[in-house]
Biopython code that builds the backbone (N, CA, C, O; Angstrom):
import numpy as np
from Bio.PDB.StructureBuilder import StructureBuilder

atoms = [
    (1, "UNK", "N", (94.058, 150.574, 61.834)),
    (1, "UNK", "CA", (95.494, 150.567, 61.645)),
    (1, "UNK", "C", (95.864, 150.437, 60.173)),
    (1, "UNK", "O", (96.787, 151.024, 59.607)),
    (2, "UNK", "N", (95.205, 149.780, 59.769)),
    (2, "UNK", "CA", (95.105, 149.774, 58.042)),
    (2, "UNK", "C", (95.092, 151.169, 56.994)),
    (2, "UNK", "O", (95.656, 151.203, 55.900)),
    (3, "UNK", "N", (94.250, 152.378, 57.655)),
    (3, "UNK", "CA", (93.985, 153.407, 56.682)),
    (3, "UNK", "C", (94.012, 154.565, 57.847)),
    (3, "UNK", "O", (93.787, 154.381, 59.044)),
    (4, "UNK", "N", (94.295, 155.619, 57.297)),
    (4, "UNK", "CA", (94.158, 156.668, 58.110)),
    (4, "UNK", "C", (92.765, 157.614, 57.146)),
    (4, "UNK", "O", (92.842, 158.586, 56.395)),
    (5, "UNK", "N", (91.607, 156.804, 57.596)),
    (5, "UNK", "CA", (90.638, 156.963, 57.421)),
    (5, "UNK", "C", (89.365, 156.632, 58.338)),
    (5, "UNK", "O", (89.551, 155.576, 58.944)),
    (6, "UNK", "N", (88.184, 157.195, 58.604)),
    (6, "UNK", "CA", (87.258, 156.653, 59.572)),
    (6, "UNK", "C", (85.855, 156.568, 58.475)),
    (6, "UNK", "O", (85.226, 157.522, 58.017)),
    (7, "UNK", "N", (85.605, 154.988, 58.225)),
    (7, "UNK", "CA", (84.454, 154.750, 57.862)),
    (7, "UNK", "C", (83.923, 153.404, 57.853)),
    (7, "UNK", "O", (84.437, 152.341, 57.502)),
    (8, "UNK", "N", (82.543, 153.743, 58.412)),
    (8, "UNK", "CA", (81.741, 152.304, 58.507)),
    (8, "UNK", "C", (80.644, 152.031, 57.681)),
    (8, "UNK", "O", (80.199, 152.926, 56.963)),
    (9, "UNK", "N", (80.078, 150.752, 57.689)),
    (9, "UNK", "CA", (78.975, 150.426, 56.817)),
    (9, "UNK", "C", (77.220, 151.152, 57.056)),
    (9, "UNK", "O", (76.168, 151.077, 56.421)),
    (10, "UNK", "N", (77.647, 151.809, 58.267)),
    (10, "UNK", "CA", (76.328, 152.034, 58.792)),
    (10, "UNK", "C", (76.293, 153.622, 58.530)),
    (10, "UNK", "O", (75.270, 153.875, 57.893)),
    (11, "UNK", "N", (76.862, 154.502, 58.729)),
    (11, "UNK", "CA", (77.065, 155.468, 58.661)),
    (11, "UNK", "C", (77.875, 156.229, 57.731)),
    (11, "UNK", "O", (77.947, 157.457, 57.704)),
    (12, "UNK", "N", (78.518, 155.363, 56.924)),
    (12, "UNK", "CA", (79.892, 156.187, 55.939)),
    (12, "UNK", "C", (80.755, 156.825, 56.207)),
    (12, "UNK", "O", (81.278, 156.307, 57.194)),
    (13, "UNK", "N", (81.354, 157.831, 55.882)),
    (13, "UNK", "CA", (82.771, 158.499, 55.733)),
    (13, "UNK", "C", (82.671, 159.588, 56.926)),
    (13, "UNK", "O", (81.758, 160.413, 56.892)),
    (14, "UNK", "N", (83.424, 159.589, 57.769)),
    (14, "UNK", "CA", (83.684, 160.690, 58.906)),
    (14, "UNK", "C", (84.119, 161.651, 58.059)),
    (14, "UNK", "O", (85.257, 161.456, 57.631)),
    (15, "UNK", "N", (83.314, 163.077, 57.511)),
    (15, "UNK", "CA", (83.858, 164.258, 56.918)),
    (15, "UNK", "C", (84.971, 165.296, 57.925)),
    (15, "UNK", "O", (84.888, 165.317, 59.153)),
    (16, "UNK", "N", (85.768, 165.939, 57.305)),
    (16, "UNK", "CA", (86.865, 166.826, 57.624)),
    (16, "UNK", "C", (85.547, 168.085, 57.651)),
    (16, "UNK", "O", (85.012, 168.546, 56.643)),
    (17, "UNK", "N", (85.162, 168.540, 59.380)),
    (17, "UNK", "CA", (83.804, 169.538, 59.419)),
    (17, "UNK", "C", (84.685, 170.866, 58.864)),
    (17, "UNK", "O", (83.897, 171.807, 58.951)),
    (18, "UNK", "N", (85.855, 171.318, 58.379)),
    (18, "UNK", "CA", (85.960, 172.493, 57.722)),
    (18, "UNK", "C", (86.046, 172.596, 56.452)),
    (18, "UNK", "O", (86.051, 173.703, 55.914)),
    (19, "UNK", "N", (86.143, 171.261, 55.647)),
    (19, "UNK", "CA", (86.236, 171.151, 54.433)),
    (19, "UNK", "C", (85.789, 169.461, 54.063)),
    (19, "UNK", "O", (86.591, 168.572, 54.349)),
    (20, "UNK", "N", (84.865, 169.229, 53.613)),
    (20, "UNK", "CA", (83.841, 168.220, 53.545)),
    (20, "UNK", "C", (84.531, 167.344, 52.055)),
    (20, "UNK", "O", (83.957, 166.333, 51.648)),
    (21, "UNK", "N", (85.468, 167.741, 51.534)),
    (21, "UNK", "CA", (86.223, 167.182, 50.453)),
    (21, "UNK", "C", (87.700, 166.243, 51.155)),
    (21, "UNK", "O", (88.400, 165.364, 50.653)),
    (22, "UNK", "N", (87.742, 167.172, 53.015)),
    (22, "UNK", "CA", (88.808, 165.852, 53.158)),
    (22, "UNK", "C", (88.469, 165.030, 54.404)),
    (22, "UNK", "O", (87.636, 165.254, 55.283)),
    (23, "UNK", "N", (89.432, 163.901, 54.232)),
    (23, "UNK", "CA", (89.489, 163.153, 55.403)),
    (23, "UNK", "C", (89.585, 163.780, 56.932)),
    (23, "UNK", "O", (90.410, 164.662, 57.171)),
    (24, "UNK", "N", (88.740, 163.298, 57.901)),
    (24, "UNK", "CA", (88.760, 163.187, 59.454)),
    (24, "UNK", "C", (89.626, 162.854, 59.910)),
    (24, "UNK", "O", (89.803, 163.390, 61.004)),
    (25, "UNK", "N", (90.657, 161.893, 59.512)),
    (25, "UNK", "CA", (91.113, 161.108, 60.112)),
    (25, "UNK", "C", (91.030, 160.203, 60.458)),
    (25, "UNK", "O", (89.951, 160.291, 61.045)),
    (26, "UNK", "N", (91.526, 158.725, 60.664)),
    (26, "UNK", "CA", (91.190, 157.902, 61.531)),
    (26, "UNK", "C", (91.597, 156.830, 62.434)),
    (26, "UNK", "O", (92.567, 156.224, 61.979)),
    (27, "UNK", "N", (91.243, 156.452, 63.401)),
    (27, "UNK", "CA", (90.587, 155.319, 62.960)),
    (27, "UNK", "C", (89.600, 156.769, 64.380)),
    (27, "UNK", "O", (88.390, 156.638, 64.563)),
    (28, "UNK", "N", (90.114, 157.521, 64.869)),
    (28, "UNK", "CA", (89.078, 158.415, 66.066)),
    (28, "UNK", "C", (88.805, 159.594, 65.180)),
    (28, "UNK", "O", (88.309, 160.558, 65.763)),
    (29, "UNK", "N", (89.003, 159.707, 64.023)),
    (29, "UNK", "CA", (88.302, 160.376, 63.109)),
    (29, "UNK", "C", (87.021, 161.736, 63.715)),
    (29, "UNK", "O", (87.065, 162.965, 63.678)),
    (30, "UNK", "N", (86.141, 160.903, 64.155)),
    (30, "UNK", "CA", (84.858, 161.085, 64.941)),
    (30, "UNK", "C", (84.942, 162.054, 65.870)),
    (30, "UNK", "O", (84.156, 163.001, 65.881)),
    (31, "UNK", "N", (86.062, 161.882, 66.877)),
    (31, "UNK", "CA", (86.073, 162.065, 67.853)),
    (31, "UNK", "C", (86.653, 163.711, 67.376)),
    (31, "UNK", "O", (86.119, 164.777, 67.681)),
    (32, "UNK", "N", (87.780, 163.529, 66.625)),
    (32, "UNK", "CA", (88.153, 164.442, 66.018)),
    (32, "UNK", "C", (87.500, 165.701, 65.222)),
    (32, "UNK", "O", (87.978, 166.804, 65.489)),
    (33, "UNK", "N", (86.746, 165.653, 64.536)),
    (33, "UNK", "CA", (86.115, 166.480, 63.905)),
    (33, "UNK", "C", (84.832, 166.759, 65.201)),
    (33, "UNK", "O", (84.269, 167.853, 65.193)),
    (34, "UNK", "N", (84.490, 165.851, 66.129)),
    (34, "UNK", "CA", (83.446, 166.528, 66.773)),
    (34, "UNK", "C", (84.208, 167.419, 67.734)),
    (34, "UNK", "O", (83.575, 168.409, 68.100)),
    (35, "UNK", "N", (85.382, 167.285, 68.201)),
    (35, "UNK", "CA", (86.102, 168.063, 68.937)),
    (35, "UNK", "C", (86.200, 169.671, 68.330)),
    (35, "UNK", "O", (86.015, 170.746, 68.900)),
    (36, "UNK", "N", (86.641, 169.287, 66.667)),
    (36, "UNK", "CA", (87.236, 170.375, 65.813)),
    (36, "UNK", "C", (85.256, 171.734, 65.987)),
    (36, "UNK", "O", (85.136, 172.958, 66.040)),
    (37, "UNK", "N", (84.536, 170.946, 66.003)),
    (37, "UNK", "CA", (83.383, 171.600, 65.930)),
    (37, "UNK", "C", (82.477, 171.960, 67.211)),
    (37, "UNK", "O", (81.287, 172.227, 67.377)),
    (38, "UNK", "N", (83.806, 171.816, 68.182)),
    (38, "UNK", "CA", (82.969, 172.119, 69.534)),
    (38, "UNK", "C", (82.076, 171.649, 70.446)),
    (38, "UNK", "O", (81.761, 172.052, 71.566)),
    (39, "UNK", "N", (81.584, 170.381, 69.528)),
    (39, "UNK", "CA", (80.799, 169.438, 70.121)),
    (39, "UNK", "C", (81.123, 168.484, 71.476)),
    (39, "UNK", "O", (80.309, 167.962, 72.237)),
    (40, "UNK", "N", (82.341, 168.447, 71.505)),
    (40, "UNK", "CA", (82.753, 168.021, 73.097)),
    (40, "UNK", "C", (84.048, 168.724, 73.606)),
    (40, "UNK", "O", (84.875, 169.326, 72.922)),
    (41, "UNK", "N", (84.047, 168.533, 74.856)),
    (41, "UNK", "CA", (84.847, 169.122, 75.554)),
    (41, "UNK", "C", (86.439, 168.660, 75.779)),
    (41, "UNK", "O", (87.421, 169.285, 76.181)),
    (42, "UNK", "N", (86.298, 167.649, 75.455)),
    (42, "UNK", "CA", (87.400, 166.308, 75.677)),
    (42, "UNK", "C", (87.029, 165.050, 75.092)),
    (42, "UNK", "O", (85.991, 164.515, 75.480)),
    (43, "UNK", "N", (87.651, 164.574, 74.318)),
    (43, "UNK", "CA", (87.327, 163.098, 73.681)),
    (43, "UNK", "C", (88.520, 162.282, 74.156)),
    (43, "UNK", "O", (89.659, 162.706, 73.966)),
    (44, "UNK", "N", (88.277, 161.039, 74.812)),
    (44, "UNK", "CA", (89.556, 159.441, 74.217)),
    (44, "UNK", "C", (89.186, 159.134, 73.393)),
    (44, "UNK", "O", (87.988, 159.027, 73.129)),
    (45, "UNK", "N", (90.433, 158.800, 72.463)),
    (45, "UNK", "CA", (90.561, 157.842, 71.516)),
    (45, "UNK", "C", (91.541, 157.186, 71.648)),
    (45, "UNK", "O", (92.529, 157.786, 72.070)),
    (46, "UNK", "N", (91.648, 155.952, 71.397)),
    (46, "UNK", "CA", (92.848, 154.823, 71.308)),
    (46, "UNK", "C", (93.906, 155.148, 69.670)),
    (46, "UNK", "O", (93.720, 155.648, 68.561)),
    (47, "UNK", "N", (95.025, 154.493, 70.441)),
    (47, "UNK", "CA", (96.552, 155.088, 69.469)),
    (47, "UNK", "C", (97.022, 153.375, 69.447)),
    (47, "UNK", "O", (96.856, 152.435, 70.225)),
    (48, "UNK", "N", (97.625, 153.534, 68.242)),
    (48, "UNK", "CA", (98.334, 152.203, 67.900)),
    (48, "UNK", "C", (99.433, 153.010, 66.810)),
    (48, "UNK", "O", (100.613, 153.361, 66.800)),
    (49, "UNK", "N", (98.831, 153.032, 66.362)),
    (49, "UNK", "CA", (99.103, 153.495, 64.594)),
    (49, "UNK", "C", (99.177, 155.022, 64.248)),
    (49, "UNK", "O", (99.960, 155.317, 63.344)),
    (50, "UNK", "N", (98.490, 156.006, 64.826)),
    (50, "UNK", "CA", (98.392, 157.009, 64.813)),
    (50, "UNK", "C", (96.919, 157.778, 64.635)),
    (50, "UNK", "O", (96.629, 158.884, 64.179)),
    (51, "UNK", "N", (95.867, 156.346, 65.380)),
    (51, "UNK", "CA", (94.970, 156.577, 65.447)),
    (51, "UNK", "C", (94.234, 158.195, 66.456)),
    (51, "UNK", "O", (93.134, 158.616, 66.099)),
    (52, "UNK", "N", (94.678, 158.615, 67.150)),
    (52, "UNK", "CA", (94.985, 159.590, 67.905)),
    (52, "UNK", "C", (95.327, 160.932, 66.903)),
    (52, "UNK", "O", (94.565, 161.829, 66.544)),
    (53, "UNK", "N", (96.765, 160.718, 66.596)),
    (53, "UNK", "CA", (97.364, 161.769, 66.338)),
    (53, "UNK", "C", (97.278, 162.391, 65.198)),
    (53, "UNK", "O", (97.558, 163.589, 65.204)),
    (54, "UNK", "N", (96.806, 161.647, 63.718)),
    (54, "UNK", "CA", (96.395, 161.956, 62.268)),
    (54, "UNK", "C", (94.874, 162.399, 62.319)),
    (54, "UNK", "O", (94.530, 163.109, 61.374)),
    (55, "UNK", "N", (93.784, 162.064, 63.380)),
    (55, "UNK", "CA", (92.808, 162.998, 63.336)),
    (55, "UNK", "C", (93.060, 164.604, 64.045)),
    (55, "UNK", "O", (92.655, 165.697, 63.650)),
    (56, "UNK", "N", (94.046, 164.177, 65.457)),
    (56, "UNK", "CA", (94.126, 165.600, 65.450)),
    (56, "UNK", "C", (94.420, 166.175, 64.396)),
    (56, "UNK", "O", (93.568, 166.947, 63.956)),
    (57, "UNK", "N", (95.599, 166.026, 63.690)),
    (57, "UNK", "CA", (96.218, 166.865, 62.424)),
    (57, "UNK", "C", (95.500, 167.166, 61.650)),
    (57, "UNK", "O", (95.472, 168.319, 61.221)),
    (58, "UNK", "N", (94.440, 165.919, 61.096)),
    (58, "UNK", "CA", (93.692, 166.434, 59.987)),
    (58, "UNK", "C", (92.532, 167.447, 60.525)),
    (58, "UNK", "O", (92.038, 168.269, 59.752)),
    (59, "UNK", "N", (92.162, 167.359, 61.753)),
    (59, "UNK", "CA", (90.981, 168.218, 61.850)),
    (59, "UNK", "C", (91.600, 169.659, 62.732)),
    (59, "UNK", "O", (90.836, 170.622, 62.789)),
    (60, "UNK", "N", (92.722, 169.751, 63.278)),
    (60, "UNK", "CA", (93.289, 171.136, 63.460)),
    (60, "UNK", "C", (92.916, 171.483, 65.228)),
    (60, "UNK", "O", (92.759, 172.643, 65.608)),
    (61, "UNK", "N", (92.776, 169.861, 66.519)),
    (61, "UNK", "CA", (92.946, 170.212, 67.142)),
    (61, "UNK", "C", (94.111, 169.504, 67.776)),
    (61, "UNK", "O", (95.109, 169.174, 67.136)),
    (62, "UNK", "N", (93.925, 169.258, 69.203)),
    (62, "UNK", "CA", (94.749, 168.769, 70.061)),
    (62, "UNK", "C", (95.210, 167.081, 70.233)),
    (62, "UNK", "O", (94.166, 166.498, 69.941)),
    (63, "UNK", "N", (95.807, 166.474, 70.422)),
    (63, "UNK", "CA", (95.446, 164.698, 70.471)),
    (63, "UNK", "C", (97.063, 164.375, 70.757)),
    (63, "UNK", "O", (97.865, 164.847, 69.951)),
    (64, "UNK", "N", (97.532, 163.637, 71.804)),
    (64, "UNK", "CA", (98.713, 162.786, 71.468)),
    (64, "UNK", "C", (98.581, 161.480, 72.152)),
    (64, "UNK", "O", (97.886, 161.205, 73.130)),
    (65, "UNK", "N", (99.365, 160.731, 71.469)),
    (65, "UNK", "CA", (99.600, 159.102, 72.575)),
    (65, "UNK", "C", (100.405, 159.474, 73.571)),
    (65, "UNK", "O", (101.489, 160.020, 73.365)),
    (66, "UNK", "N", (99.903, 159.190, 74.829)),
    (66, "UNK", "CA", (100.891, 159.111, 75.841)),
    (66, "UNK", "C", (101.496, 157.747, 75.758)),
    (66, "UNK", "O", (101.383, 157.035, 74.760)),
    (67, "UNK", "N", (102.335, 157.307, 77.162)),
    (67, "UNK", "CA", (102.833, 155.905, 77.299)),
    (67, "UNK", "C", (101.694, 154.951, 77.236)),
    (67, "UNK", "O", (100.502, 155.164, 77.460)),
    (68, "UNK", "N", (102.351, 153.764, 76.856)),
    (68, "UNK", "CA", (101.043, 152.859, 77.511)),
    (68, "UNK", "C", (100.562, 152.690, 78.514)),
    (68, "UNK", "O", (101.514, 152.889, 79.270)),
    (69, "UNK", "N", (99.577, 152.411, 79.235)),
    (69, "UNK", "CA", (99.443, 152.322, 80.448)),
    (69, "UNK", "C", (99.488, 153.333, 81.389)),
    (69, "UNK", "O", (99.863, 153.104, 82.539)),
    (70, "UNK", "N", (99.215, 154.203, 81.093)),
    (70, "UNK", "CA", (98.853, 155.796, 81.604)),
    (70, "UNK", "C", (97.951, 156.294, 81.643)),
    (70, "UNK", "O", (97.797, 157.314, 82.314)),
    (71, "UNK", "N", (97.087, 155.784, 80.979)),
    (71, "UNK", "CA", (95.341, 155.885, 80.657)),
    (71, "UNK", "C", (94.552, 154.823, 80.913)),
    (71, "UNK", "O", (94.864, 153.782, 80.335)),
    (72, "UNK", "N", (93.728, 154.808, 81.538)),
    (72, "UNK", "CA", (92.976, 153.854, 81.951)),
    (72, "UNK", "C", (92.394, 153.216, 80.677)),
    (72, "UNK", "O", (91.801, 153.872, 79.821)),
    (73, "UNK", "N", (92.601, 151.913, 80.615)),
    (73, "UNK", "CA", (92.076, 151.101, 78.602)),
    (73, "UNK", "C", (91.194, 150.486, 79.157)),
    (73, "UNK", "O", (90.558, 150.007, 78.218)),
    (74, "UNK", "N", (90.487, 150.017, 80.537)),
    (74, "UNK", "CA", (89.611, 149.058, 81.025)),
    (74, "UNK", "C", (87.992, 149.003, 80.229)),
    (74, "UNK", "O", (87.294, 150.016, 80.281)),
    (75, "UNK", "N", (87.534, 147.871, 79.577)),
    (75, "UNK", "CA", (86.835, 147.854, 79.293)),
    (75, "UNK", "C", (86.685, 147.883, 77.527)),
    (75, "UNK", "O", (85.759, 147.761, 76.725)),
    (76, "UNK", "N", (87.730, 148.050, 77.477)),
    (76, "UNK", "CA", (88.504, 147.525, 75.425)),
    (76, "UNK", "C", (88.920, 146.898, 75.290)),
    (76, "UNK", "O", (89.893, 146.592, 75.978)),
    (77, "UNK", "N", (88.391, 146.053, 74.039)),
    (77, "UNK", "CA", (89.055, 145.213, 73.357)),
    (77, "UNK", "C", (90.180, 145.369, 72.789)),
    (77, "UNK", "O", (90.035, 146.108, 71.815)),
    (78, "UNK", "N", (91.284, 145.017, 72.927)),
    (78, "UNK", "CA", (92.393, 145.281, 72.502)),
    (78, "UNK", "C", (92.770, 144.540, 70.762)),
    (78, "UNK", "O", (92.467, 143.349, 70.698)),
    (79, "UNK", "N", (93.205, 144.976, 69.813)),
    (79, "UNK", "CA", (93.719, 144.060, 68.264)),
    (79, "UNK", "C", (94.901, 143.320, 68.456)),
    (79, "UNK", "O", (95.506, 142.586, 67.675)),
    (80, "UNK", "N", (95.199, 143.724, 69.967)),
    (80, "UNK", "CA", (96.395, 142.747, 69.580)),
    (80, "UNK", "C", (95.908, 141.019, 70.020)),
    (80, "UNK", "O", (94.729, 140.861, 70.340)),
    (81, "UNK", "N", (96.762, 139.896, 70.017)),
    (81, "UNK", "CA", (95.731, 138.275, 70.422)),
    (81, "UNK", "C", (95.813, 138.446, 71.555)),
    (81, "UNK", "O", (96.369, 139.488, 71.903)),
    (82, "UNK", "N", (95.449, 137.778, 72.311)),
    (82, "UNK", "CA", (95.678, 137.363, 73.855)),
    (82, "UNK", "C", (96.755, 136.622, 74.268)),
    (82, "UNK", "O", (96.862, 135.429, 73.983)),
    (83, "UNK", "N", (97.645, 137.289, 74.984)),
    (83, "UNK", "CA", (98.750, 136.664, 75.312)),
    (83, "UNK", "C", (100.275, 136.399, 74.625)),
    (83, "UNK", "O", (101.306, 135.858, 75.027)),
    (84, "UNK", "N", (99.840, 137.108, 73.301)),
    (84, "UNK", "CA", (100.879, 137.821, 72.493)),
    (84, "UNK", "C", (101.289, 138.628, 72.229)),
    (84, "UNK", "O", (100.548, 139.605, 72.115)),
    (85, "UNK", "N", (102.764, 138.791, 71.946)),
    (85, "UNK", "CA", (103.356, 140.089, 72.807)),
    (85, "UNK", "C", (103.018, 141.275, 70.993)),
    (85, "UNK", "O", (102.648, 141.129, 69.828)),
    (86, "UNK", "N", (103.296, 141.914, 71.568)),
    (86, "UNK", "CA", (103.143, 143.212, 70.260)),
    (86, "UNK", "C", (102.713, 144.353, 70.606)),
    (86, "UNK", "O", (102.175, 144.359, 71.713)),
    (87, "UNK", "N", (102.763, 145.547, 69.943)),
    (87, "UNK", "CA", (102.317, 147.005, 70.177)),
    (87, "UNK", "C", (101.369, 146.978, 70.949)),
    (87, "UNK", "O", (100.503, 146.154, 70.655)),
    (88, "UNK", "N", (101.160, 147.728, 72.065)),
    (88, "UNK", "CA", (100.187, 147.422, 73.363)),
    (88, "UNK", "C", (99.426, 148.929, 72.793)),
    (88, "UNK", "O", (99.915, 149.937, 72.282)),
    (89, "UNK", "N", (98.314, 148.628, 73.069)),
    (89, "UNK", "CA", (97.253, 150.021, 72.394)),
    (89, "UNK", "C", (97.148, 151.069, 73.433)),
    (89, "UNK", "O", (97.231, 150.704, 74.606)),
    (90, "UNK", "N", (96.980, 152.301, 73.165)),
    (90, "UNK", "CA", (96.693, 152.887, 74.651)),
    (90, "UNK", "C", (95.970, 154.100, 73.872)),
    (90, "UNK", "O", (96.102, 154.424, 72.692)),
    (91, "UNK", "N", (95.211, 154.644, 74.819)),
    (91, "UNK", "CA", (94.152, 155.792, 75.260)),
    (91, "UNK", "C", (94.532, 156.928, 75.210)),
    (91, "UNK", "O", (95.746, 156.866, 75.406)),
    (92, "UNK", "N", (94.079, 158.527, 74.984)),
    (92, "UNK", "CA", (94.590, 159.574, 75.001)),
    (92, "UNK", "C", (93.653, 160.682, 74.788)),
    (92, "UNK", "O", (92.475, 160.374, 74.609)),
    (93, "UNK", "N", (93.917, 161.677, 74.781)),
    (93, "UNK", "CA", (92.819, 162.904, 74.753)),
    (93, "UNK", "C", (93.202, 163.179, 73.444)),
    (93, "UNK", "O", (94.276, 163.101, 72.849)),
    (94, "UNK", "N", (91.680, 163.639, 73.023)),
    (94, "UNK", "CA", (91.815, 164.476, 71.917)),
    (94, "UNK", "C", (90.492, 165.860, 71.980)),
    (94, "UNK", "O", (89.287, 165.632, 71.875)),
    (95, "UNK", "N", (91.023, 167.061, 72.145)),
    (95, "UNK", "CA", (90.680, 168.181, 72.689)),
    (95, "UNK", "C", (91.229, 169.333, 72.292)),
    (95, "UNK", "O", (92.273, 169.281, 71.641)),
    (96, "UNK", "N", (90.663, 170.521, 72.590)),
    (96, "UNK", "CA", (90.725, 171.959, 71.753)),
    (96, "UNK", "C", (91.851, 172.591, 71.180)),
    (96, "UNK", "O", (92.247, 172.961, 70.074)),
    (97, "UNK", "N", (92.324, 172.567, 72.722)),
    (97, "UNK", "CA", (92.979, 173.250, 73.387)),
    (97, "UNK", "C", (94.727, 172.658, 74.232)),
    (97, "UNK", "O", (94.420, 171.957, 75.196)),
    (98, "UNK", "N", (96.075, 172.751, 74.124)),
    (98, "UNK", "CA", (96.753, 172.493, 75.409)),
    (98, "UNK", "C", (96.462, 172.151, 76.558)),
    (98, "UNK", "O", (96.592, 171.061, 77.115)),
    (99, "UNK", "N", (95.740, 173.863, 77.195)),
    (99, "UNK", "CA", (95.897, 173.188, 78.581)),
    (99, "UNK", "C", (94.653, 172.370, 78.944)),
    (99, "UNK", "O", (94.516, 172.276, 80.163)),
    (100, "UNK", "N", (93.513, 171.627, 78.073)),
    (100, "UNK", "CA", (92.649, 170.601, 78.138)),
    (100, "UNK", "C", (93.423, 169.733, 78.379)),
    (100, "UNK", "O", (93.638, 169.493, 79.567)),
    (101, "UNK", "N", (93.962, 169.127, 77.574)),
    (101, "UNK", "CA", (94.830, 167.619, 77.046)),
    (101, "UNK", "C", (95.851, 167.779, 78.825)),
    (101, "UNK", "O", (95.764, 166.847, 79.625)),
    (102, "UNK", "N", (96.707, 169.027, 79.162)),
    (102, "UNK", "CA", (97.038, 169.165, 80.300)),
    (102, "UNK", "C", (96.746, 168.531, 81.564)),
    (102, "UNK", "O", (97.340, 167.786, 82.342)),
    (103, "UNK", "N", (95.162, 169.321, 81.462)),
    (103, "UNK", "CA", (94.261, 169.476, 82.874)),
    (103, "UNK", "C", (93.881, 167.768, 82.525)),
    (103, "UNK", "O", (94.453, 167.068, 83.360)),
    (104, "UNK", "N", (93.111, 166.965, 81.565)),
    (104, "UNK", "CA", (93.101, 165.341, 81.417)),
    (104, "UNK", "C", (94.416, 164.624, 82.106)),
    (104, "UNK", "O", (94.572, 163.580, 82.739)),
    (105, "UNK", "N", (94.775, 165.064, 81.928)),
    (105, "UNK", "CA", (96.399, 163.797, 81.941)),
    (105, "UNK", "C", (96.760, 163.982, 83.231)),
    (105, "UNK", "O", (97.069, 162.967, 83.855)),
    (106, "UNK", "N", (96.815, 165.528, 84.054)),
    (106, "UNK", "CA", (97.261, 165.498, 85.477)),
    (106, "UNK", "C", (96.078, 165.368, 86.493)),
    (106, "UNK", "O", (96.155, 165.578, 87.704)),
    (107, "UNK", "N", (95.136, 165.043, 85.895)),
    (107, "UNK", "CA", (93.977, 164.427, 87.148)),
    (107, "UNK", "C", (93.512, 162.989, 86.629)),
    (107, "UNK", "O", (92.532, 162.592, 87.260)),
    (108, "UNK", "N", (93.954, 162.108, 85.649)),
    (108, "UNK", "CA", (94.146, 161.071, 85.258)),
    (108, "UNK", "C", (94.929, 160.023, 85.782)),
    (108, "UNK", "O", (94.653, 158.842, 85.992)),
    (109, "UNK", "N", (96.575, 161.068, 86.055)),
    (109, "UNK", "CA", (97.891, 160.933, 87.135)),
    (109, "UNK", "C", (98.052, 160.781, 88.018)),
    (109, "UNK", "O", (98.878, 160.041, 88.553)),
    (110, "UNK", "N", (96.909, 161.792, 88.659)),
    (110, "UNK", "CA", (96.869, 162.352, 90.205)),
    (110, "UNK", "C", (96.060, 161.039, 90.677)),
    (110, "UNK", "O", (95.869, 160.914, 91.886)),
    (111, "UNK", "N", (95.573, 160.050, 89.793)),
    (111, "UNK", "CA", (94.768, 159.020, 90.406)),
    (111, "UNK", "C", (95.567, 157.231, 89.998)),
    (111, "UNK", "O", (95.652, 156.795, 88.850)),
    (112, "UNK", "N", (95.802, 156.866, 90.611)),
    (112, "UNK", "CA", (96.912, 155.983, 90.457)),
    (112, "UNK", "C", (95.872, 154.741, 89.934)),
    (112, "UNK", "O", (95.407, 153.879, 90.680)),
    (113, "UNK", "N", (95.623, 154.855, 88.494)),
    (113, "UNK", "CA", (94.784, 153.874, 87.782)),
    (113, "UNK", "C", (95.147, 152.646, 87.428)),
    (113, "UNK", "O", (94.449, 151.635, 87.359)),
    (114, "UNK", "N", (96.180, 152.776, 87.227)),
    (114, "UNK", "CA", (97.195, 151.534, 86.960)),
    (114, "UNK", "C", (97.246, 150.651, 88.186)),
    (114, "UNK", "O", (97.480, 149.486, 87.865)),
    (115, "UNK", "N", (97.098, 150.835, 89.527)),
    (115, "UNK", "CA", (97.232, 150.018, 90.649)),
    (115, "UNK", "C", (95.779, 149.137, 90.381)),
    (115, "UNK", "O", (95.714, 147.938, 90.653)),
    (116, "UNK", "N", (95.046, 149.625, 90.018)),
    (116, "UNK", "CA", (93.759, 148.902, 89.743)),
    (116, "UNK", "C", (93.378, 147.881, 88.294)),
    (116, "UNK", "O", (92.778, 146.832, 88.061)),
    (117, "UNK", "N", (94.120, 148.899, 87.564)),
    (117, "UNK", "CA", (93.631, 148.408, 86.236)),
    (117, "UNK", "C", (94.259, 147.075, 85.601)),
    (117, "UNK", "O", (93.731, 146.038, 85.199)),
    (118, "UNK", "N", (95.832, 147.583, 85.680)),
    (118, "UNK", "CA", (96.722, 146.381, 85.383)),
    (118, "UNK", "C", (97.581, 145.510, 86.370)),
    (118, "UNK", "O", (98.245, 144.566, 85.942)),
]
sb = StructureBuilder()
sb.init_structure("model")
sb.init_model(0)
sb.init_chain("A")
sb.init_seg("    ")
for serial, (resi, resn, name, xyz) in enumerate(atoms, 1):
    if name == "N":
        sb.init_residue(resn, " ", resi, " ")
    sb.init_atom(name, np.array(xyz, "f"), 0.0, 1.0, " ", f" {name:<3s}", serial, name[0])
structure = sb.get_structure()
């Protein structure tokens, strides 16, 4: 949430795979450029900040935040504290194509995750 950048100590700087001089994006950076290069079919990444939506942009595919709680988050740690109220994080596709991000979200829908999750 700090940088719209993706880099760690172990691995370094998530490169922009069409031009290696810019940023991925981040904080799903990763997810982003492996999308941009075909390497997966569909990625989640978590949105707060525009963690989601500035890798799509920078890497030239698909990605938005839906609502909260529309995506199954089970099994993440959330930044916000426990039990304090603030920007609730949520989940989202980041993928090629439209009707990917589409076809994710209405069989995501079609399954009433939220009765379980939250």
């Amino acid at each position: 949430m700090m940088t719209a950048d993706s880099h760690n100590n172990i691995f370094g700087r998530t490169l922009n795979p069409a031009r290696l001089s810019l940023s991925a994006g981040g904080s799903s950076g990763g997810e982003g450029a492996l999308s941009a290069l075909c390497g997966s079919v569909l990625g989640i990444g978590t949105d707060i900040a525009g963690s989601i939506r500035i890798p799509a942009f920078c890497n030239g595919v698909i990605g938005f935040k839906p609502s909260t709680h529309r995506v199954p988050f089970g099994g993440q740690t959330s930044p916000a504290r426990a039990g304090g109220v603030g920007i609730a994080p949520c989940a989202g596709p980041i993928c090629r194509n439209v009707d990917d991000a589409e076809y994710f979200m209405r069989h995501i829908l079609d399954y009433d995750c939220w009765t379980r999750e939250y």
